[in-house]
C-alpha positions in Angstrom: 81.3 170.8 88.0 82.2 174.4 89.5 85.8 175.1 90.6 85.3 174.4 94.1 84.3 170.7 92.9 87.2 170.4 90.9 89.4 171.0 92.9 88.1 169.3 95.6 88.0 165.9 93.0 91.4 166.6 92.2 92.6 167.1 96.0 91.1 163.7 96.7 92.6 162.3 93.7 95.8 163.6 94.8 95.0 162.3 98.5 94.6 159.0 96.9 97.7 159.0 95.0 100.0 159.7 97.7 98.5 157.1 99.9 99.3 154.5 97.2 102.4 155.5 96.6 103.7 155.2 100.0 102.6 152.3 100.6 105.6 149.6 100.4 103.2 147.2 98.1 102.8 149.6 95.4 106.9 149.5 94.0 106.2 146.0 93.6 103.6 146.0 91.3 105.3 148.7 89.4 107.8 146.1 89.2 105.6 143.2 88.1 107.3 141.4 91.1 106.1 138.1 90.7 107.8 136.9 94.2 104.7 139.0 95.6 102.0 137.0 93.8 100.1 135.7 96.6 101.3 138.0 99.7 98.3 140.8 98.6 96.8 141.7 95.7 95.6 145.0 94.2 92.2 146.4 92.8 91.4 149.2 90.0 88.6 151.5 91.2 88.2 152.4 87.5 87.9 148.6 85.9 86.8 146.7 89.3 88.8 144.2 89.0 91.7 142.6 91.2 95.4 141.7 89.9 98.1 139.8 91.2 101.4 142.0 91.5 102.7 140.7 88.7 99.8 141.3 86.2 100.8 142.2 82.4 98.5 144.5 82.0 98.9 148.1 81.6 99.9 149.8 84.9 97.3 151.6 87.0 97.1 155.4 88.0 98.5 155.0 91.4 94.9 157.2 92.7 92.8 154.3 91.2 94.4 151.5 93.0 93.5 149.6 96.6 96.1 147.3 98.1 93.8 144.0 100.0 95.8 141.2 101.9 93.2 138.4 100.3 91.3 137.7 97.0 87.9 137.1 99.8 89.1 140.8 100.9 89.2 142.3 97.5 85.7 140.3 96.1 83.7 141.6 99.6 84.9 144.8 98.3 82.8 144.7 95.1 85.9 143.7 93.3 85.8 141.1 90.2 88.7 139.0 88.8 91.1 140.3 86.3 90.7 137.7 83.3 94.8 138.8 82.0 96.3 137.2 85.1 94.0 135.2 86.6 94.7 135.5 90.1 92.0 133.1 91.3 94.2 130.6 89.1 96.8 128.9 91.6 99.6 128.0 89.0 102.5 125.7 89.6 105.3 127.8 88.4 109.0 127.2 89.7 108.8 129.3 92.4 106.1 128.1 94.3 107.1 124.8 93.4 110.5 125.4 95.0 108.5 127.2 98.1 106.4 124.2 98.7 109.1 121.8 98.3 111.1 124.3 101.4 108.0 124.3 103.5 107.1 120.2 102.9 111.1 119.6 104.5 110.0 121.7 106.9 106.8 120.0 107.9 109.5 116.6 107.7 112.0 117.9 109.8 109.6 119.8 112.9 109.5 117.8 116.0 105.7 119.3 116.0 103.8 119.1 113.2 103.8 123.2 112.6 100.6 125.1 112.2 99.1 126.8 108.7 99.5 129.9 110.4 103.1 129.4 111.2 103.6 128.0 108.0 102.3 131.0 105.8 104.3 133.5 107.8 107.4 131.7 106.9 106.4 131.7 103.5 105.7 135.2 103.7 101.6 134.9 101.6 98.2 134.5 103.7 96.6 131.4 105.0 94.5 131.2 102.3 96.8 131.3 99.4 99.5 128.9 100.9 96.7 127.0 101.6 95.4 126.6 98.0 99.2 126.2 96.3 99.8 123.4 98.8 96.9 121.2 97.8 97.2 122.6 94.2 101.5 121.2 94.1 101.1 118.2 96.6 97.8 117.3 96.0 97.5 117.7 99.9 96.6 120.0 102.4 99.2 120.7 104.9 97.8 118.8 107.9 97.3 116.1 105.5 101.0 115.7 104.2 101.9 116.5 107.6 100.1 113.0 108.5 100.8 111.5 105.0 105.0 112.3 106.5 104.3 110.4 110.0 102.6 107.3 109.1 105.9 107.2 106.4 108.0 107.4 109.1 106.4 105.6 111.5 106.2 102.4 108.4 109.9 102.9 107.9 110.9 103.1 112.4 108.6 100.5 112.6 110.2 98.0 109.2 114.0 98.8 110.8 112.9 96.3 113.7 115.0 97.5 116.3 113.4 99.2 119.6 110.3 99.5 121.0 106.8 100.1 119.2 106.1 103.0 121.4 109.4 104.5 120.3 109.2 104.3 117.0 105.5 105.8 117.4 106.9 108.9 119.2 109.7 109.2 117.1 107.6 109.2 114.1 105.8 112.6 115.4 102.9 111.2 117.3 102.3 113.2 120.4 99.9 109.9 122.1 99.8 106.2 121.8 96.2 106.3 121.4 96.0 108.9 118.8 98.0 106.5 116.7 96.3 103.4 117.8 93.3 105.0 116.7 94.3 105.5 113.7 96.7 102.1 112.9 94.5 99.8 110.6 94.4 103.3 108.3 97.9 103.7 108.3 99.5 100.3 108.4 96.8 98.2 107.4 97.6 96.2 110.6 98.5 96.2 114.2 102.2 98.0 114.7 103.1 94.6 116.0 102.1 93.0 112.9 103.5 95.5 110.7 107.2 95.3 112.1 107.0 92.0 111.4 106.1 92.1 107.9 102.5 91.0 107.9 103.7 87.9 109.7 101.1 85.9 110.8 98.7 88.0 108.8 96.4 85.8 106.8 96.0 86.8 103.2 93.6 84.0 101.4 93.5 84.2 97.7 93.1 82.2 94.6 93.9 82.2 91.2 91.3 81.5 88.0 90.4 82.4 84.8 87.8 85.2 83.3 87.4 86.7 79.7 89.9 88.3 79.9 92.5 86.2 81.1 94.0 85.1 84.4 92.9 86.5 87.0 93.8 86.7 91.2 91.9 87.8 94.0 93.1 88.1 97.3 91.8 89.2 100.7 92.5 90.0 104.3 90.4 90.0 107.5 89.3 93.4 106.4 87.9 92.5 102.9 89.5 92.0 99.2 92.9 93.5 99.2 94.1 92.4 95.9 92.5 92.0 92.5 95.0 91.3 89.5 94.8 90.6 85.7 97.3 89.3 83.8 98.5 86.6 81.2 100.4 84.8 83.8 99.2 83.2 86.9 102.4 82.8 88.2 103.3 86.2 87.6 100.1 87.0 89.2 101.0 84.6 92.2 104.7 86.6 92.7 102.8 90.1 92.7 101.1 88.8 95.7 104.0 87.7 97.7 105.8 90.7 96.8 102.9 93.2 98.1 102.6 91.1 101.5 106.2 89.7 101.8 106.0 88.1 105.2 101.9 87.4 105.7 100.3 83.8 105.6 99.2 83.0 102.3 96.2 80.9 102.4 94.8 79.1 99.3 91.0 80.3 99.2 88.5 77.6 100.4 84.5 76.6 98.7 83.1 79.9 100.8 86.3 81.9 99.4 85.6 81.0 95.8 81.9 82.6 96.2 83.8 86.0 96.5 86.3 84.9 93.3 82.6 84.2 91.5 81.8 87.8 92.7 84.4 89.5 91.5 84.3 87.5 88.0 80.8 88.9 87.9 82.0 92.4 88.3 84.2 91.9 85.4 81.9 90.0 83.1 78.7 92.3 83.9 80.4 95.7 85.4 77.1 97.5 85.2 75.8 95.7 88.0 78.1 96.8 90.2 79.1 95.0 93.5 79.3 95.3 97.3 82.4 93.9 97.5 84.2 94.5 100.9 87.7 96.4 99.9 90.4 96.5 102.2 92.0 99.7 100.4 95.7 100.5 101.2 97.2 103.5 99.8 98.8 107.0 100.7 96.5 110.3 101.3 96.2 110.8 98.1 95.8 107.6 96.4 93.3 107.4 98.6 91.5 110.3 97.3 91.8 109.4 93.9 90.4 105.8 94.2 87.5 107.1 96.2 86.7 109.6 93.0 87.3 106.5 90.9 85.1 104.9 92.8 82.6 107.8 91.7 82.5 107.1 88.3 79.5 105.8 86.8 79.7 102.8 84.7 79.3 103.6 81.4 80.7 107.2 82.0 84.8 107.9 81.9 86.8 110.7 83.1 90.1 112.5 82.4 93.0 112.8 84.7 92.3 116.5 84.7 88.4 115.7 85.6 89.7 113.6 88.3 92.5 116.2 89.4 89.4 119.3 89.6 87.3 117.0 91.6 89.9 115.6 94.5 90.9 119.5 94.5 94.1 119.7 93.1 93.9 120.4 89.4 97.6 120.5 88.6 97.9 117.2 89.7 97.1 115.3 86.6 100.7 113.1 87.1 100.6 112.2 90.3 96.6 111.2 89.3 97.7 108.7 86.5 100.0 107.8 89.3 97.3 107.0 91.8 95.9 105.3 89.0 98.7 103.0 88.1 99.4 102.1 91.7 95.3 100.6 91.8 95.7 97.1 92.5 92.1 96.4 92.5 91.2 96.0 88.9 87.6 96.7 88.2 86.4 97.5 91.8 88.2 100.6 92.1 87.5 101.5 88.2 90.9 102.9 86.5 90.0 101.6 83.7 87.5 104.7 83.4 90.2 107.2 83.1 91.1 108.1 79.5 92.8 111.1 78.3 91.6 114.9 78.2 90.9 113.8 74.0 89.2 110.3 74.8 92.1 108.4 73.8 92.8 105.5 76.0 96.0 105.9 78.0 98.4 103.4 79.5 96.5 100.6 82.1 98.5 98.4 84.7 96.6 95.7 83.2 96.6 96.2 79.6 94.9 98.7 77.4 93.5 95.5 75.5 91.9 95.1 78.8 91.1 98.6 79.4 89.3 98.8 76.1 87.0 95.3 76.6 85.7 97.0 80.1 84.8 100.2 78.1 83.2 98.1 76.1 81.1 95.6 77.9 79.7 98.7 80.4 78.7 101.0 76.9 76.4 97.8 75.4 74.8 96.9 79.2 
């Protein structure tokens, strides 16, 4: 390289340099300011690889480095993923914790369910990364807790009893009647009518027998089976019920009702065979989720919580999974009992681990 190259190289460097250095992102990764992970991140022209702002890794020479608002931004720019921090990794430390916690009791308290833009400019990161920590914390998208939040509030205006249905539909952030109508027998289970009054009036037939592995209760609605419980006790079993549909008309199952008990016997005496079993599933957003990847399962085949966190989408989530998972009151159709730890180990079940173990069992020999 003659002179007039090098010091045109070294012009450019120098170009390069003061552009960085001016730039009001570039003090903060000096800093290692983790309050910035999220809001940009930076790339090294000489490693091609993209950092959060608070990487550990040895600083940059300011001419080296390009500032991009997005990861998509910095990978359509040739740039790979730095494996030190791992910014393609959406962690759960305090402080986004603490931010999604701020921005979910601000989603609860808006009269209007706020948009993902508005939301990520209070927050001060992009769409795209407030996006990913939300689902990664809550287990939910925005929108979703957003609609997780009004059929809570519209349960709990409607369960108070006093005023109109319409009222308490409004006042539980619906902007139409018949945008929540629509969407009712998802939310409530029920009509609203039915709801505020408990389930009144709401036949729930079920009975009570015995399997292999003890007592057992099935129970179902209009919709199909709501209820399927294992236990020691039947009366136990029985006060379960009542308790889950306080106020609804509990019917002792008839001859056609005891096919579908002979059903769901057969699902726990032969799982492998699987069943078509009508389910009238009742849960939150994400329980919901999680059954459905239950649901996914194989027999024969288990899971961890963790497997079942990466596949619903939110891979810190592995408590609130086990939650989902202990909150299942339809043993065997939606298949908890599949769920095991990340070593194999069999973990707690609603129904016993006794139990737990015998399913494992009988679907490894089919």
């Amino acid at each position: 390289m003659n002179a007039v190259h090098k010091s045109q190289a070294a012009s450019g460097r120098d170009a390069r340099a003061a552009a960085t250095m001016a730039d009001a992102r570039w003090p903060r990764v000096q800093a290692r300011d983790a309050a910035a992970d999220g809001s940009f991140v930076y790339a090294v022209r000489t490693t091609g690889v993209y950092c959060r702002p608070s990487c550990a890794a040895r600083p940059a020479r300011p001419e080296n480095v390009t500032f991009h608002a997005t990861i998509d931004e910095a990978r359509a720019a040739g740039f790979r993923a730095c494996k030190r921090c791992r910014p393609d990794d959406v962690g759960q430390s305090g402080e986004q914790a603490a931010l999604i916690a701020r921005l979910c009791r601000e989603i609860e308290r808006a009269e209007r369910e706020p948009t993902l833009e508005q939301l990520a400019i209070q927050a001060g990161v992009s769409r795209f990364h407030l996006h990913r920590v939300f689902k990664a914390v809550t287990g939910l998208t925005p929108k979703a807790y957003a609609a997780a939040h009004r059929a809570r509030r519209v349960r709990g205006e409607l369960a108070r009893g006093d005023g109109r249905v319409t009222d308490a539909i409004y006042d539980a952030g619906y902007n139409s009647n018949g945008r929540f109508y629509a969407e009712s027998n998802g939310v409530l289970g029920m009509t609203p009518s039915r709801f505020r009054a408990g389930g009144a009036d709401t036949a729930i037939r079920f009975a009570i027998g015995q399997c292999s592995l003890g007592a057992i209760l099935v129970a179902a609605s209009d919709v199909g089976v709501c209820a399927i419980l294992l236990g020691d006790d039947p009366e136990a079993l029985a006060r379960d019920l009542q308790d889950r549909f306080p106020r609804a008309r509990l019917v002792g199952g008839d001859a056609a009702f005891e096919q579908r008990v002979a059903q769901v016997v057969g699902l726990i005496e032969a799982p492998r065979l699987g069943h078509d079993l009508p389910l009238d599933v009742r849960g939150t957003a994400f329980q919901q989720r999680v059954w459905q990847a239950l649901r996914q399962i194989p027999p024969g085949e288990t899971a961890s919580y963790r497997d079942i966190a990466e596949r619903i989408g939110a891979p810190t989530s592995m408590r609130a999974v086990a939650q989902a998972c202990g909150a299942n009151a339809l043993a065997v159709a939606i298949p908890c009992h599949r769920v095991v730890r990340q070593d194999g180990a069999l973990s707690g079940y609603r129904w016993g681990v006794e139990r737990k173990r015998a399913l494992l069992e009988r679907e490894a020999e089919a």
